[in-house]
N, C-alpha and C positions, 0 to 999 in steps of 0.2 A: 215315797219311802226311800229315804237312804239306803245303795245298797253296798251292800259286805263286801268289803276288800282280803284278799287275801296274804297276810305279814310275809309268808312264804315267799310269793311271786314277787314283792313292792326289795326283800330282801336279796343282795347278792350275796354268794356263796363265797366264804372265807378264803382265799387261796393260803397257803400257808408252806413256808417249806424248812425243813430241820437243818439246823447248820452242826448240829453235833455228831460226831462221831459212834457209831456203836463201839463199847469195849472191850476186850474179852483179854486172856491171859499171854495173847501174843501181839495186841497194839504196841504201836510205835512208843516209846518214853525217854526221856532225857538221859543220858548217861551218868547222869547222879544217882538215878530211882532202880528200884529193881520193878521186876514187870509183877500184874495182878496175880495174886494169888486166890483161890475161890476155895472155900470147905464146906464142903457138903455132910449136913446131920441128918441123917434118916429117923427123923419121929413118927413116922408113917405106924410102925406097930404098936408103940406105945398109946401116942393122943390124936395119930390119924394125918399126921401132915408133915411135910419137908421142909428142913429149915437149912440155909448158907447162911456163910461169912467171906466177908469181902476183904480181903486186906492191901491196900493200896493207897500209894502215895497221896495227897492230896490235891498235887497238882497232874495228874493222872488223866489222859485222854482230853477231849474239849473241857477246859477248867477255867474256872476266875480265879485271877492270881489277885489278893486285897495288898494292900498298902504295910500291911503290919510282916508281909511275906521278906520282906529287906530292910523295912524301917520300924524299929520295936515300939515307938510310943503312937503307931501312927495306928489308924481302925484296921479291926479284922472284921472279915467279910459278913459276919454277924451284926454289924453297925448300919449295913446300907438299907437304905428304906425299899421298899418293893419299886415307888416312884423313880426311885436312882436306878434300875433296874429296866426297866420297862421306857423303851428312848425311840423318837425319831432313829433313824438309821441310813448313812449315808455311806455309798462304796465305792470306792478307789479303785482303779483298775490298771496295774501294771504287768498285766501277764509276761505282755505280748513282749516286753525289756527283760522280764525275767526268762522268755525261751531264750533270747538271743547273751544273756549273763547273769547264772544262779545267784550272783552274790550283786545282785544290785538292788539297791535301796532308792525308798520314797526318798523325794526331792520337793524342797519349796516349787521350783519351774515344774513338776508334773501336776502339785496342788493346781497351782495358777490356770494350767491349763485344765484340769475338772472344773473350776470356776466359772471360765470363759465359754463351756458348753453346758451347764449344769446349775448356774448361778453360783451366788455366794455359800460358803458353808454354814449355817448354822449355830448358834450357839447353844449348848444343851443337848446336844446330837452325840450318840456313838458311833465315831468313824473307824470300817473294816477295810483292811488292805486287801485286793482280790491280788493274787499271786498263779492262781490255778496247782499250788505244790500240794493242795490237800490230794489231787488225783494219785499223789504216788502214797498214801497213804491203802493197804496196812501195812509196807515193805518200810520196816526197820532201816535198812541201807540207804532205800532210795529219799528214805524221809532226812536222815540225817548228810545222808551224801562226802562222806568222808573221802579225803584223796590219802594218797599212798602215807602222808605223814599225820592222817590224822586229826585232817582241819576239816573242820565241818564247811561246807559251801553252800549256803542257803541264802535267800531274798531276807531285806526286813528292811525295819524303819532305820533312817537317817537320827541321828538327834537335833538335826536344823528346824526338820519337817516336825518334827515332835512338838517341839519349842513354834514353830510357828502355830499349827492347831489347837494348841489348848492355850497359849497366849495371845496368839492374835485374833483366833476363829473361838475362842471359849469350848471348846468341845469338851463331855461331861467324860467320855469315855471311849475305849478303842478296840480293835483285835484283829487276829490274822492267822494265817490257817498254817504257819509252820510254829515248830518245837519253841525257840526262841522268839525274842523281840527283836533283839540286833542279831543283824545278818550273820551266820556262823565263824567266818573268820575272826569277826571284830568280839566276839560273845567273849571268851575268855579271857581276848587280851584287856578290853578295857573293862572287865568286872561286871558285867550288862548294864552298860553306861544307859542304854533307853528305856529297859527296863525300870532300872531303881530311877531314873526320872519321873515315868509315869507315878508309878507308887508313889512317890515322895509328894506328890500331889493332893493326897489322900482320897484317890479313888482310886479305879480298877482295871483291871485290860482280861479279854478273854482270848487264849489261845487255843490252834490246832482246830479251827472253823473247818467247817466245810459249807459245800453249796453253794458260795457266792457269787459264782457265775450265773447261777439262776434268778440274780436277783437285779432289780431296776438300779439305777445309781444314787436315785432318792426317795419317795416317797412310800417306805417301806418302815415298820414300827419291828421293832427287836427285843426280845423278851430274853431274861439271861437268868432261869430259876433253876433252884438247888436246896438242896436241906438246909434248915435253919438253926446250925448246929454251934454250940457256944465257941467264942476265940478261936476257931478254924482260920487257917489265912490264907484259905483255899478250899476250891473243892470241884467236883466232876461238875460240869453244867448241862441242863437241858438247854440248848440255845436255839431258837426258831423266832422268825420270820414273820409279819401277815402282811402282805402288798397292798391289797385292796379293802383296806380298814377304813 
């Protein structure tokens, strides 16, 4: 007699870990936005139950920023399949450059060397820059990090690095746990030259991560879900993690 196995025992347990940020009316946001607003309807006496309204930006807290966000004819985040969504996961880790200089950026020679301990990257992979700047989040200040004149000093992508992983390495998509894409000095002056790159690709980048130091350098699946709301070119993301899928 064949005997009974148990799915439980044969199954390992999911690990899983949240890269999104919780929100609330005093998170960190761009200096374009104004912060969340919340309105609370008490229908409790009428039909028994409490209803809000949320009013906030769309790129507001951990968010996908779509294509249509800087480029008009290109998709809004309502076009991406679940597939395009749900990616291998691969993480870059430059902490340790960004204690010793806020405003330093991915480089082709830092890729090169993730390759040379990690293998090759990927094609069809979303690549997250680890920075560890999500720890200064919910401080407004320390997120943005302005100096006496007003320039923001923040980590971020290169556009060398950019141009090499989706051109040379094919990667589907990207993200990183500060405000910006380019690093805060360069954000205004050159119009977010890395930004509107990505997008003009016609896919997506998710910002303001957290958690990535908790995570392997590769073999990690990344889920990037949100409402599925019409022509949005943006919006708040659930984004997590499964390592051991």
């Amino acid at each position: 007699m064949r005997k009974k196995t148990s799915l439980r025992k044969k199954t390992k347990p999911l690990k899983i870990i949240d890269l999104s940020h919780l929100i609330d009316e005093k998170s960190p946001h761009h200096r374009s936005m104004k912060p969340l607003k919340v309105d609370n309807i008490n229908l409790r006496e009428k039909y028994g139950y409490k209803l809000q309204t949320f009013h906030f930006p769309e790129g507001f807290g951990t968010h996908i920023d779509g294509p249509n966000h800087f480029h008009e004819k290109l998709k809004t985040i309502d076009k991406f399949k679940l597939e395009e969504l749900i990616l291998p996961l691969v993480v870059i880790d430059i902490h340790k450059k960004v204690l010793k200089n806020s405003d330093y950026t991915l480089q082709i020679e830092d890729i090169l060397d993730f390759e040379k301990k990690h293998g090759k990257i990927l094609a069809g992979c979303f690549v997250a820059l680890r920075t560890d700047w999500y720890k200064r989040w919910p401080n407004q200040q320390k997120m943005l990090n302005l100096d006496k004149k007003g320039i923001s000093h923040t980590p971020g992508w290169s556009i060398d690095s950019l141009k090499f992983l989706y051109e040379k390495r094919k990667i589907k998509a990207s993200g990183h746990e500060t405000i910006d894409t380019d690093p805060g000095i360069d954000a205004d002056k050159t119009k977010n030259r890395c930004e509107r790159y990505i997008l003009s690709l016609n896919t997506y980048q998710i910002e303001l991560m957290k958690n990535l130091d908790k995570l392997p350098a590769t073999g990690s699946l990344i889920f990037n879900i949100f409402i599925n709301i019409k022509n949005a070119v943006g919006f708040p993301v659930r984004s997590f993690a499964i390592i051991n899928f």
